[in-house]
Each structure stands twice: as structure tokens, then as C-alpha cells.
C-alpha positions as CSV (number, residue, x, y, z in Angstrom):
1,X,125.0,137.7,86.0
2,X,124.8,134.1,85.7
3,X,122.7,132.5,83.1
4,X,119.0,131.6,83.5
5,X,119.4,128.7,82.4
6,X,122.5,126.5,83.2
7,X,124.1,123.4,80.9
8,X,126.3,120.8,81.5
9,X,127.2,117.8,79.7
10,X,127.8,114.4,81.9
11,X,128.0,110.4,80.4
12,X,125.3,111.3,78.1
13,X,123.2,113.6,79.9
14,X,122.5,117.0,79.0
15,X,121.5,118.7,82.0
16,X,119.7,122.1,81.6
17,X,118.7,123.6,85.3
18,X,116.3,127.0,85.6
19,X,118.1,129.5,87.4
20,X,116.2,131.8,88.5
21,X,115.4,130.0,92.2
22,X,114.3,133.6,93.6
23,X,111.5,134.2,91.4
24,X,110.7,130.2,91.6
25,X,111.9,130.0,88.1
26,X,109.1,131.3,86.6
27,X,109.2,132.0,83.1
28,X,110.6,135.3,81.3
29,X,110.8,136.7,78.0
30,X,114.6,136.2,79.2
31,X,114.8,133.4,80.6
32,X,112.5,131.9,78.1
33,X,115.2,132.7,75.4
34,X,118.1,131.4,77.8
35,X,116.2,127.8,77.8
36,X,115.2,127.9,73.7
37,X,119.2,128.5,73.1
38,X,120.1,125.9,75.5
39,X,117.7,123.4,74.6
40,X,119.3,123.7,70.7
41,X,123.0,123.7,72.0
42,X,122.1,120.2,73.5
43,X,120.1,119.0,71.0
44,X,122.9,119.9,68.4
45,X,125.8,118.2,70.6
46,X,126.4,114.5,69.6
47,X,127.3,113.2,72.9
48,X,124.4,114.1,74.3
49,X,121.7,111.0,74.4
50,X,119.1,112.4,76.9
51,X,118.4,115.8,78.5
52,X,117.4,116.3,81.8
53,X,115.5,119.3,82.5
54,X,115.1,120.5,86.4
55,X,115.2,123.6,88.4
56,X,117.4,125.6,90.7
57,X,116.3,126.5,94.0
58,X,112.5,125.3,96.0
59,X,110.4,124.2,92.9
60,X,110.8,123.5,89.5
61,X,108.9,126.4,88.0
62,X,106.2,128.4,89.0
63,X,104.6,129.0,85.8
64,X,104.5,132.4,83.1
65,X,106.9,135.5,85.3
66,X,103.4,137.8,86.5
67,X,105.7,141.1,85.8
68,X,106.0,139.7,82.2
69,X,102.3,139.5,81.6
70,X,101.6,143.0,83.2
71,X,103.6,144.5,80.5
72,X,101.3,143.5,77.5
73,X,99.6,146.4,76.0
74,X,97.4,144.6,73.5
75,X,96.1,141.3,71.9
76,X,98.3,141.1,69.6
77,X,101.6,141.5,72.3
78,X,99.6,139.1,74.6
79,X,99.3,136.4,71.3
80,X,102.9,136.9,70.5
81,X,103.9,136.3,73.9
82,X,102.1,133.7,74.5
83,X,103.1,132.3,71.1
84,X,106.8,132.5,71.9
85,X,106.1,131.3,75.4
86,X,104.5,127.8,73.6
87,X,107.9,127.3,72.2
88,X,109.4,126.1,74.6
89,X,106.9,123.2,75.1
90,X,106.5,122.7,70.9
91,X,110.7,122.5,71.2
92,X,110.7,120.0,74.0
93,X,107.9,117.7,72.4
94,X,109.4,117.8,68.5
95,X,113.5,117.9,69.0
96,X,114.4,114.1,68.2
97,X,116.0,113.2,71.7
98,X,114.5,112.1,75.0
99,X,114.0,114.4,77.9
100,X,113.2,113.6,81.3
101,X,111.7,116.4,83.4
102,X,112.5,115.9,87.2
103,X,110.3,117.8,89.2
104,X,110.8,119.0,92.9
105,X,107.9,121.8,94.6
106,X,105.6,123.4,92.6
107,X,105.5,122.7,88.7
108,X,103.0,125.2,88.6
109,X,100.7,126.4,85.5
110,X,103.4,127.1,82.8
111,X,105.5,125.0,85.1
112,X,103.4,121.9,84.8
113,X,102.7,122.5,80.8
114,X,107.2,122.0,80.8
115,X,106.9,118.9,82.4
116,X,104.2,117.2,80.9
117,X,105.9,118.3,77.3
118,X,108.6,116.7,78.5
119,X,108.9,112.5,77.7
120,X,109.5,111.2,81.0
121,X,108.8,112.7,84.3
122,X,110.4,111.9,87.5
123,X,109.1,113.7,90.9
124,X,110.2,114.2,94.4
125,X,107.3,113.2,97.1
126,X,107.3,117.1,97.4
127,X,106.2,117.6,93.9
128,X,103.1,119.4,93.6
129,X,101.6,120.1,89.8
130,X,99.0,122.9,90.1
131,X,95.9,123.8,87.4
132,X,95.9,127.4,88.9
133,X,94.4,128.9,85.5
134,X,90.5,128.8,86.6
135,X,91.4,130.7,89.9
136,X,92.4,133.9,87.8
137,X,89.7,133.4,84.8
138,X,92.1,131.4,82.2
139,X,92.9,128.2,80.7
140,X,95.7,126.4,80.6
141,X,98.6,126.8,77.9
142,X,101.5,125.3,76.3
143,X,100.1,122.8,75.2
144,X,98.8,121.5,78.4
145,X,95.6,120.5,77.5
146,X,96.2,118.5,74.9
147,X,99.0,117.0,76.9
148,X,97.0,116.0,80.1
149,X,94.0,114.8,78.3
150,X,96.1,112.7,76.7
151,X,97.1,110.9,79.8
152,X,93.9,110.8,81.9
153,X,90.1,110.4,81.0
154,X,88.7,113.2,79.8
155,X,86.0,114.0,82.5
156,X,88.9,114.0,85.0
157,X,91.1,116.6,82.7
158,X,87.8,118.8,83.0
159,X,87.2,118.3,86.7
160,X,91.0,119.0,87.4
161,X,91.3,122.2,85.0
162,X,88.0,124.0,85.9
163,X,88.7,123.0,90.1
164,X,92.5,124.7,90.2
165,X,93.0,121.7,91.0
166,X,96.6,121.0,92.6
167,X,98.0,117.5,92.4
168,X,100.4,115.6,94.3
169,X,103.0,113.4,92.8
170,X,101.1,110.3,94.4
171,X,97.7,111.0,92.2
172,X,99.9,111.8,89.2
173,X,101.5,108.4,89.9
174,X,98.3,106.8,89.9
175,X,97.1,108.8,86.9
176,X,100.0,108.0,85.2
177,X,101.5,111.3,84.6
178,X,105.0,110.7,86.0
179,X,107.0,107.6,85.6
180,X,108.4,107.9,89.2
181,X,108.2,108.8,92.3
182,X,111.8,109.2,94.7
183,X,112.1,110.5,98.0
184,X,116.2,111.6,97.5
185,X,117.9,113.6,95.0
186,X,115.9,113.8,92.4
187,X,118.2,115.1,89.9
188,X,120.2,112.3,90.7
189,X,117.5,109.9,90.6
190,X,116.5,111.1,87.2
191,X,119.8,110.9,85.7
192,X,119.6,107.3,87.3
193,X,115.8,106.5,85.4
194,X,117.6,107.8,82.2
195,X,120.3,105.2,81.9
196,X,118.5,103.5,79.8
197,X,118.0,106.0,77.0
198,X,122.2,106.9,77.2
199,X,122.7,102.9,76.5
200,X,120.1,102.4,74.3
201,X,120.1,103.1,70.3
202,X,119.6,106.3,69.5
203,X,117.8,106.3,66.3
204,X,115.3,104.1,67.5
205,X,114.6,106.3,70.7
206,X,113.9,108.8,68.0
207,X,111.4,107.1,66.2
208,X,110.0,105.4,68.8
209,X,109.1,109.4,70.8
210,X,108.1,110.7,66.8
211,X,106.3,108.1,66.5
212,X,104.1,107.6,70.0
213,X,104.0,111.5,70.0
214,X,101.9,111.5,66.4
215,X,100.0,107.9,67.3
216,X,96.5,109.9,67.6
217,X,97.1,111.6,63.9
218,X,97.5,108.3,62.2
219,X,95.2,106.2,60.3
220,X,96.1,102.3,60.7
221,X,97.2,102.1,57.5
222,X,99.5,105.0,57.6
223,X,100.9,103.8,61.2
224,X,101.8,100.0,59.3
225,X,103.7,102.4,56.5
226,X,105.6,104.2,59.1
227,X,106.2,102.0,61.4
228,X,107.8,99.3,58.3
229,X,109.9,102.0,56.5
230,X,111.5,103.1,59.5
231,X,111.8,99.5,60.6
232,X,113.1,98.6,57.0
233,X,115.7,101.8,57.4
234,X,116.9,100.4,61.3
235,X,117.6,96.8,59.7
236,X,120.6,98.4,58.0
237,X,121.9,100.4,60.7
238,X,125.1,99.7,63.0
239,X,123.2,99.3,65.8
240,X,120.9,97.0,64.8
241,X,123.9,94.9,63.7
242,X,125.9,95.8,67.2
243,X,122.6,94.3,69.1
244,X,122.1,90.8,66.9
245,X,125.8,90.4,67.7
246,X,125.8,91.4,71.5
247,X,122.7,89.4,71.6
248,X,124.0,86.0,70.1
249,X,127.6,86.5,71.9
250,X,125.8,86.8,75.2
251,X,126.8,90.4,76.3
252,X,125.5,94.2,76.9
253,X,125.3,96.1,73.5
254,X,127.1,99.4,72.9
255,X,125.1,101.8,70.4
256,X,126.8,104.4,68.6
257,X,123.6,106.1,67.0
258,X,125.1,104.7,63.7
């Protein structure tokens, strides 16, 4: 059988698909485990920059597998589920690199939580991100709260959540949700938005997403201390050196994450 979730490595790019297109990808105990392992092979391999996370088949993922679900017993099998579930966001929002989720159909309850956890998002003008939870007498998960208030007011979060609201990729353009909206491949286009992160410098990248991603837990103070020592620690680096020089010589920089 092949795996749920496929990998290949490309200039840079780790690209990690769902594969589960006749379920709509929707999430397993399985397939859940086939993304966590694949998510830390990439993470793990140097020559990867960026990972680009999509899915096999009409829609990117339809959210938690319903068969799944039916099989919890109790509340504690439902918490650990849902627990193990939420790894896959916490993985996607704490590993060091970039990922850029590109989104075609339905990104659908879990389905939307993966894409907002992931840095960037780039949708086809199919892309549909549904708040289905309220229909079936739940809240969101994964994170996705937290995530979506974060990037619109929150009156509209509320209004969205408690509607089942379902969003097209042109009001999460205006809402700022996605980064872009393409009308082709959007794999393709995706790997295309995330040239920048394969030639830029690594180490920054990874303070910059630590960094922006904790912004709401920091005092002032304690964002000037962070932001200097890290700064004070990227002064001495390679790279740092590579773009003074590329700079002052008048050409494009190559970063080695050194």
C-alpha cells in the first residue's frame, strides 16, 4: 500500500503530499503518524530549506477521518486522540523551518487548522476553508482558534466559528489568511512563492518564524533582549558575511545556513 503521506526532496523543497485522495485526506490515527514521521525526516535533512505541504487528489484535507472518531469509547480516548491529533499542528508551528501550505478544494475543519499552522499559505481560486464545527455541536481544534484570531478581528473569528462559516480563498485574501491566490498549479505555484526562503539564510528564517510566532508572549523588554542576542549571534555567521560581500560586489548572495 502506498504511504499516506508521500516525500520528495527537489532544489530545496521538501514536498510532503496527503495520500489518501479517496477519503479527501482526512486525518487518521494512520495517516496522522505517516505525516508526524515525515514531517521529522524533512525537518532532519539538511538540504531541505522549505517544506511544502499539499494534498493528493480533489482537496487538501477534509478535516479529523469520522470512522476514527466513532471508535472512541471514553473521555479519556477522545483527549488522547485529540491530543495526538494537535500534533501535527504544534509540529508544523515549532519545527525551525518554513512551510508553505498550498491549498486546493476543501481545507476543511482539521483541514483548515493544517493550513493555518502552517507559515505561508498559497490557495487555488477553488480553495474553500470551512468552520464546519458549530454545525455538529463543537469547536474548533488544533490550534485553530488561536491561529485565526490571530489573523482577523476578533468579532469576525466569533461570527465565522459559531456561523459554520465556509470561506473562499478571495475573503481569506482580503482577511489576510493566505499570502496568494493562483488560478494554475498550485503545487507549482507554491514551490514558485517559496523561492525565496530556499535562497534566503537559513538561520535567520528561523528566528525570524520563532520569533513572530512568540511576538504576543513577549514583554518589550524581553523582545529588545531577543531580538539583539540573536542579532549579536547572526553578526558572526557565514551568511551574514556572504551578504555584506554579495552586497558591496554587486551580486545575488548564496547562503549556506552557516
Amino acid at each position: 500500500m502506498e504511504s499516506l503521506a508521500v516525500t520528495e526532496i527537489n532544489e530545496g523543497i521538501g514536498y510532503l503530499r496527503l495520500n489518501r485522495p479517496e477519503k479527501l485526506n482526512a486525518l487518521s490515527k494512520e495517516m496522522v503518524a505517516s505525516v508526524l514521521s515525515a514531517l521529522d525526516h524533512l525537518e532532519s535533512d539538511e538540504t531541505v530549506k522549505v517544506i511544502l505541504l499539499s494534498g493528493e487528489g480533489k482537496a487538501f484535507c477534509a478535516g479529523g477521518d469520522i470512522a476514527s472518531m466513532q471508535q472512541l469509547e471514553s473521555a479519556a480516548e477522545t483527549a488522547n486522540w485529540i491530543n495526538y491529533v494537535s500534533g501535527l499542528s504544534r509540529k508544523l508551528i515549532e519545527m525551525d523551518k518554513y512551510v508553505v501550505a498550498a491549498v486546493h478544494g476543501y481545507a476543511a475543519g482539521a483541514g483548515f487548522s493544517l493550513a493555518l499552522a502552517a507559515d505561508f499559505i498559497v490557495a487555488g481560486r477553488d480553495a474553500k476553508f470551512a468552520l464546519s464545527f458549530s454545525n455538529i455541536g463543537l469547536i474548533p481544534d488544533l490550534g485553530l482558534i488561536k491561529q485565526l484570531a490571530e489573523r482577523v478581528s476578533k468579532p469576525i473569528a466569533k461570527e465565522w466559528i459559531s456561523s459554520g462559516k465556509v470561506i473562499p480563498a478571495e475573503t481569506a485574501f482580503k482577511h489576510g489568511i493566505i499570502n496568494r491566490i493562483v488560478s494554475d498549479n498550485v503545487t507549482a505555484e507554491a514551490a514558485e512563492f517559496a523561492k525565496f526562503v530556499v535562497e534566503g539564510p537559513a538561520l535567520s528564517n528561523k528566528y525570524v518564524k520563532y520569533l513572530i510566532n512568540h511576538v504576543n508572549e513577549l514583554h518589550h523588554e524581553t523582545a529588545f533582549m531577543q531580538e539583539n542576542m540573536i542579532q549579536a549571534l547572526l553578526l558572526q555567521t557565514k551568511d551574514h558575511r556572504e551578504g555584506v560581500a554579495a552586497f558591496l560586489e554587486k551580486r545575488k548572495p548564496e547562503f549556506t545556513g552557516k
